[in-house]
ROTORTOR-582506 format. One record per residue: residue number from 1; residue in one letter; x, y, z of N, C-alpha, C in turn. Coordinates in pm, whole numbers, plus 50000, padded with zeros to 5 digits. Layout:
N
+-----+---------+-------+-------+-------+-------+-------+-------+-------+-------+-------+
! num ! residuo !   npx !   npy !   npz !  capx !  capy !  capz !   cpx !   cpy !   cpz !
+-----+---------+-------+-------+-------+-------+-------+-------+-------+-------+-------+
! NUM !       a !     X !     Y !     Z !     X !     Y !     Z !     X !     Y !     Z !
...
+-----+---------+-------+-------+-------+-------+-------+-------+-------+-------+-------+
end
This chain:
101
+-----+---------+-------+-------+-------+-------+-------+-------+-------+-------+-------+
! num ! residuo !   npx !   npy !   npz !  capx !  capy !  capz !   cpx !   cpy !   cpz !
+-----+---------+-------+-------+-------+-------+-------+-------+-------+-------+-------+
!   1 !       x ! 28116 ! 49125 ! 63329 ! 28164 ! 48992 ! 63357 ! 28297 ! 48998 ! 63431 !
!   2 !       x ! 28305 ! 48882 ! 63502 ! 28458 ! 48878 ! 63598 ! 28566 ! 48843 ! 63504 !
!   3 !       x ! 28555 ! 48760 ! 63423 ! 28670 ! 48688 ! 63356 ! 28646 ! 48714 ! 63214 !
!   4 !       x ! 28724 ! 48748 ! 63160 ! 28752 ! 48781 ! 63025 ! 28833 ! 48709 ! 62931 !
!   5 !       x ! 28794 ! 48561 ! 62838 ! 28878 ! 48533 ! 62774 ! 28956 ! 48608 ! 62696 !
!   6 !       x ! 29105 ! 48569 ! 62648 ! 29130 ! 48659 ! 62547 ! 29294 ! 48521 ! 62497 !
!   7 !       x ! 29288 ! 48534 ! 62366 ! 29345 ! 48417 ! 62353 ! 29539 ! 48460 ! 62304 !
!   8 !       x ! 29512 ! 48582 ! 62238 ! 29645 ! 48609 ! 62199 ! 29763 ! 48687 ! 62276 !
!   9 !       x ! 29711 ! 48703 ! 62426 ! 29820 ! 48765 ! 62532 ! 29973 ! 48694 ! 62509 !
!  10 !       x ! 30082 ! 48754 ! 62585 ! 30204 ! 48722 ! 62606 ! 30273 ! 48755 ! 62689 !
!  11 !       x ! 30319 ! 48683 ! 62757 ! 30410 ! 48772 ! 62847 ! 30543 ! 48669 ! 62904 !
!  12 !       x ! 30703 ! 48778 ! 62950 ! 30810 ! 48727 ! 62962 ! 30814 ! 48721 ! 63110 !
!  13 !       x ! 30694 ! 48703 ! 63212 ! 30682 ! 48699 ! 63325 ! 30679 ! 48592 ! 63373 !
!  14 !       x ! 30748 ! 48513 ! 63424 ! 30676 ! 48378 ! 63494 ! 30755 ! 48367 ! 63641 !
!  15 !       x ! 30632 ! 48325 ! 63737 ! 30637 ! 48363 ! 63900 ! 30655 ! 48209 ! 63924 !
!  16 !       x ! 30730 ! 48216 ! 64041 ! 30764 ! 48074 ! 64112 ! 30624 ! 47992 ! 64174 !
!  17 !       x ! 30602 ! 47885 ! 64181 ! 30567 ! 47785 ! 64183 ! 30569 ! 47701 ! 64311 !
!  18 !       x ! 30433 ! 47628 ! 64352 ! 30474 ! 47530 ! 64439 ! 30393 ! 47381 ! 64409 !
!  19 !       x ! 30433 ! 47317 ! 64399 ! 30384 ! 47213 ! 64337 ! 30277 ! 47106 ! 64477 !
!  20 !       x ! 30177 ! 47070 ! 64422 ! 30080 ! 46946 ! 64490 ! 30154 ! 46862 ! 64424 !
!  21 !       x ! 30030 ! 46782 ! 64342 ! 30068 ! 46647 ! 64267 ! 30060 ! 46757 ! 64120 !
!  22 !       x ! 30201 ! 46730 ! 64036 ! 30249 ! 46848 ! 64001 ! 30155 ! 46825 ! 63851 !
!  23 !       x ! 30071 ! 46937 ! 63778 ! 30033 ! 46971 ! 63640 ! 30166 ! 46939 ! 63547 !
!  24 !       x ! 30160 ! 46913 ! 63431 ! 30303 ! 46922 ! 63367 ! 30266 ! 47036 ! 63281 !
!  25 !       x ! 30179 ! 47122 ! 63273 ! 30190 ! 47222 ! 63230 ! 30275 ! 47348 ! 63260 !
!  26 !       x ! 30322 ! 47423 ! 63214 ! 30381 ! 47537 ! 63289 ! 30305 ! 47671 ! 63272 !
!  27 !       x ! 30233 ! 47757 ! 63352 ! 30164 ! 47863 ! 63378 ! 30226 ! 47991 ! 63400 !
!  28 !       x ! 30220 ! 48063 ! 63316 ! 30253 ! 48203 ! 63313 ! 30150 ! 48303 ! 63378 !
!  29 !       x ! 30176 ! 48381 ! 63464 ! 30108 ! 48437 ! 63514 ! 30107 ! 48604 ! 63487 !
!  30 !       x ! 30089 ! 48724 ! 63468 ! 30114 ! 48834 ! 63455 ! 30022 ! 48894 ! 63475 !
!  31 !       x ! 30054 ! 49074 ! 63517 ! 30182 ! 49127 ! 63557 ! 30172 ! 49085 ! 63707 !
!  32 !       x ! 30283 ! 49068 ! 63767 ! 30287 ! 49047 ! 63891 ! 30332 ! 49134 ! 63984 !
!  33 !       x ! 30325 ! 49222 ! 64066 ! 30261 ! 49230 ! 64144 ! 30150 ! 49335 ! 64039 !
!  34 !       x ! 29992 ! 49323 ! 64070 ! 29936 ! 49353 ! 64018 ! 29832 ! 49478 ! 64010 !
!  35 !       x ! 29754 ! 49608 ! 63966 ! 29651 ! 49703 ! 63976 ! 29499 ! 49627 ! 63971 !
!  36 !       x ! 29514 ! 49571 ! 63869 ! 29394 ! 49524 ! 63783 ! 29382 ! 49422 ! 63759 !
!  37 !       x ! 29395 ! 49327 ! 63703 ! 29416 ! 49257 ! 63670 ! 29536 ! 49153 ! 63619 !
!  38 !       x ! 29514 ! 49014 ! 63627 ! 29580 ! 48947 ! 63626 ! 29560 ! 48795 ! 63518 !
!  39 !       x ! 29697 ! 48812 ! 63378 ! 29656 ! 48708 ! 63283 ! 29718 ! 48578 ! 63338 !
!  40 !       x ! 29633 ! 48431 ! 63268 ! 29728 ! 48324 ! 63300 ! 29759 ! 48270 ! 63132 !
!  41 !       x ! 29832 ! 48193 ! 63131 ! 29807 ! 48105 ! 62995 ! 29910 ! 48006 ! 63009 !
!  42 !       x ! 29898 ! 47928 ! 62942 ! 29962 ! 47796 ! 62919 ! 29881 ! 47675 ! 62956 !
!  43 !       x ! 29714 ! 47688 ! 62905 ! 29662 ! 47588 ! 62938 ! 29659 ! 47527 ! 62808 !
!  44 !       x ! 29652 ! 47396 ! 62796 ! 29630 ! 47323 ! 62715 ! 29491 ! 47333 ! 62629 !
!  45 !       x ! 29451 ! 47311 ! 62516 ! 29338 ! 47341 ! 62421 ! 29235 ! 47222 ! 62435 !
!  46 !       x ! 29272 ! 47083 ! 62490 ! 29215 ! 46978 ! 62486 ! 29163 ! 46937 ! 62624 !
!  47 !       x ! 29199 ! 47044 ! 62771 ! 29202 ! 46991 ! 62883 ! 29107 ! 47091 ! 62917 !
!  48 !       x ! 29018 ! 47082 ! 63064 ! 28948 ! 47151 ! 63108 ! 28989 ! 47202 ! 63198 !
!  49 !       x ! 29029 ! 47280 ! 63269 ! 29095 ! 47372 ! 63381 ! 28993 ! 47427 ! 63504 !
!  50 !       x ! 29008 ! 47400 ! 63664 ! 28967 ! 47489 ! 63740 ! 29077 ! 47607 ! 63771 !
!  51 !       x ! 29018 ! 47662 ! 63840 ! 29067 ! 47804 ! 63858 ! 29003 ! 47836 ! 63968 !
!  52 !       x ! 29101 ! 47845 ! 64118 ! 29080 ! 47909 ! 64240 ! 29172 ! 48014 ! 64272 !
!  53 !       x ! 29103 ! 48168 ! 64283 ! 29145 ! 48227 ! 64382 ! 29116 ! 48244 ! 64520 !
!  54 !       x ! 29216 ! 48237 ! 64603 ! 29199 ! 48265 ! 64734 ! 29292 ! 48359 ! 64792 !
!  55 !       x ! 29209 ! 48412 ! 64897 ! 29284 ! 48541 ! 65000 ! 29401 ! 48510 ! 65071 !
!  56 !       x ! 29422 ! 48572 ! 65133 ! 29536 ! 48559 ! 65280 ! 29466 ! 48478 ! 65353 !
!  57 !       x ! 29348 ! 48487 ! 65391 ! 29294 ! 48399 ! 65530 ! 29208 ! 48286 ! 65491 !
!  58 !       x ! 29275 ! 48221 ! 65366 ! 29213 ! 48064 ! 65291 ! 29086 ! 48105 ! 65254 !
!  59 !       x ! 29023 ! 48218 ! 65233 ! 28930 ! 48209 ! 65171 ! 28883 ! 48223 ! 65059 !
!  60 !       x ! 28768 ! 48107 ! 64978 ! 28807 ! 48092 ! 64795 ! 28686 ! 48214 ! 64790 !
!  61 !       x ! 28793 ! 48349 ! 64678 ! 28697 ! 48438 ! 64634 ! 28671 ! 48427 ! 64557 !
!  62 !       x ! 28704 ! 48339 ! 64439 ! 28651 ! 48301 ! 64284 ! 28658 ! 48156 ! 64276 !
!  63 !       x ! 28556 ! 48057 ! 64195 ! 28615 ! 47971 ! 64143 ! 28539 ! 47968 ! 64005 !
!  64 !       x ! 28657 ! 47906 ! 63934 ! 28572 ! 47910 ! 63756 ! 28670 ! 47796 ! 63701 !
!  65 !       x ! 28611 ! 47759 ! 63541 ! 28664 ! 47672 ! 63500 ! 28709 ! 47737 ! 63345 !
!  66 !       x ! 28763 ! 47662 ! 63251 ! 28780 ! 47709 ! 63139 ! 28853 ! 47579 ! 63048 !
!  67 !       x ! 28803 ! 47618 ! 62921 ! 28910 ! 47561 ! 62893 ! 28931 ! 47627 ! 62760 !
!  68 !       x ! 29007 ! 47745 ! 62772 ! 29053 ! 47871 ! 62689 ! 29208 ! 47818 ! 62713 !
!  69 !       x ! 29249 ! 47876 ! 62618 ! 29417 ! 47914 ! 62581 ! 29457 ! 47971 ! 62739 !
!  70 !       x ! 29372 ! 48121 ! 62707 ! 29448 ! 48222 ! 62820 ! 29275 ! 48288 ! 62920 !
!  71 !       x ! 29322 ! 48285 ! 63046 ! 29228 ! 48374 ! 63090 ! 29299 ! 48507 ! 63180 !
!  72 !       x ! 29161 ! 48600 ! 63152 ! 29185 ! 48683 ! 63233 ! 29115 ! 48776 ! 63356 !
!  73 !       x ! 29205 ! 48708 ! 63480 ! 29117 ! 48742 ! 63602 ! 29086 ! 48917 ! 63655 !
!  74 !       x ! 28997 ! 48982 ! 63648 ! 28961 ! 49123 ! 63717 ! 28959 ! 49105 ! 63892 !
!  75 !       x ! 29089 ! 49162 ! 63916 ! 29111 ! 49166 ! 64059 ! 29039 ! 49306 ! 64089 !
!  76 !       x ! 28995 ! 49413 ! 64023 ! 28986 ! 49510 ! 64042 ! 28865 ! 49563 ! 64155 !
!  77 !       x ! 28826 ! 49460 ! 64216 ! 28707 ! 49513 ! 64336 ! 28776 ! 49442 ! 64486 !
!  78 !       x ! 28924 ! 49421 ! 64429 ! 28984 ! 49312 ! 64574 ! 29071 ! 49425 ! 64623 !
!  79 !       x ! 29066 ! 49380 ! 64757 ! 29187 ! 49485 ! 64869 ! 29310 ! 49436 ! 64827 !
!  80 !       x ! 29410 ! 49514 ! 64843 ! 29551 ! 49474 ! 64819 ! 29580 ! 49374 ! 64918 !
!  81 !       x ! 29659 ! 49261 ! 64894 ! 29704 ! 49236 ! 64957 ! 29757 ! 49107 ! 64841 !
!  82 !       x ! 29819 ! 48963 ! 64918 ! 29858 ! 48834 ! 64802 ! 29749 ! 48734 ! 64826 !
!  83 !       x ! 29735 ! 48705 ! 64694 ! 29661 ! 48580 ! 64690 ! 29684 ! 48497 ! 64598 !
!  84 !       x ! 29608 ! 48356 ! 64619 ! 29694 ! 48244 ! 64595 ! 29566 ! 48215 ! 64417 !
!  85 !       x ! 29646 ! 48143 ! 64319 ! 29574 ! 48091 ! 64228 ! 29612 ! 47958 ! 64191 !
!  86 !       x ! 29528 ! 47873 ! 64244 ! 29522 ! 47739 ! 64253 ! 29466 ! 47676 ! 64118 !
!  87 !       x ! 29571 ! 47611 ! 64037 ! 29493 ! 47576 ! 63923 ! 29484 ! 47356 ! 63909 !
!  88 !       x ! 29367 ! 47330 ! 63848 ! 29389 ! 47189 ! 63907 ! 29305 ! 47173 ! 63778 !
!  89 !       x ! 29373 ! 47029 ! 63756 ! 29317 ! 46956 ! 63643 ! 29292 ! 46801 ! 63682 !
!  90 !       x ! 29170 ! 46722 ! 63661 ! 29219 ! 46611 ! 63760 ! 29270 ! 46624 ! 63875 !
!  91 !       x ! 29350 ! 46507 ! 63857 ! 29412 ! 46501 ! 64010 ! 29558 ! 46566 ! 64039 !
!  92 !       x ! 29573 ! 46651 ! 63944 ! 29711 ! 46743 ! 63938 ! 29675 ! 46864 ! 63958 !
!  93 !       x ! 29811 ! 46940 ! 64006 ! 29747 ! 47131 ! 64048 ! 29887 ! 47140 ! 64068 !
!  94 !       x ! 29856 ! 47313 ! 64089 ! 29924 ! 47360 ! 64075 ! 29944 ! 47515 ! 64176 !
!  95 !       x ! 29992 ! 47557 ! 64237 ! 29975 ! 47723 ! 64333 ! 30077 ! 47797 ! 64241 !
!  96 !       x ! 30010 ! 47909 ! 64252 ! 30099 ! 48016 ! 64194 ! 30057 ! 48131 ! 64314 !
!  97 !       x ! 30143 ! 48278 ! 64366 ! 30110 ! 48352 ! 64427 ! 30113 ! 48458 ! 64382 !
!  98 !       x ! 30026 ! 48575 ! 64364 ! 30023 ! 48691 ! 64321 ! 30008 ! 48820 ! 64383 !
!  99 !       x ! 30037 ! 48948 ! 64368 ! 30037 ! 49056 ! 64471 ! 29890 ! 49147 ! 64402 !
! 100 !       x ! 29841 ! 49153 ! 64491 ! 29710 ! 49284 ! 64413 ! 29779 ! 49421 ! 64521 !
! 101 !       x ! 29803 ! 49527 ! 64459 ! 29872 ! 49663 ! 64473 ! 29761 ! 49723 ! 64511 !
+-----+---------+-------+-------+-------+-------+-------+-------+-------+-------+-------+
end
């Protein structure tokens, strides 16, 4: 499987932000810049979450939904380079940018 829930992660990492019409959630992302994989969390327990990754050249290589605590994305078949994780709830979202090593 691509995505691996897992609910009790943590981390003192959190990557800058660019806001649409802004989530009021705040999203932790880790580790950043990344080998393998990459955790998020700070979703809410009551809300349903999409989840887009995309490449350098706008193109969406994952999309999934959840509505877990924490997920965790397997970058591990992607070329290095940054890509973007677009998270949207309704009509709110959110970009975060990440490095795959």
């Amino acid at each position: 499987s691509i995505v691996i829930h897992q609910d009790n992660l943590k981390s003192d990492l959190l990557i800058n932000s660019s806001n649409n019409y802004k989530l009021d959630e705040e999203f932790l992302l880790w580790p950043n810049p990344t080998n393998r994989f990459v955790s998020i969390s700070g979703f809410l327990s009551n809300k349903e979450y999409e989840i887009k990754l995309i490449d350098n050249t706008s193109k969406t290589i994952k999309v999934m939904k959840t509505n877990s605590l924490v997920e965790l994305i397997d970058l591990t078949e992607l070329p290095s380079g940054i890509y973007t994780i677009f998270i949207r709830n309704n009509n709110k979202s959110k970009t975060y940018q990440i490095i795959k090593n």
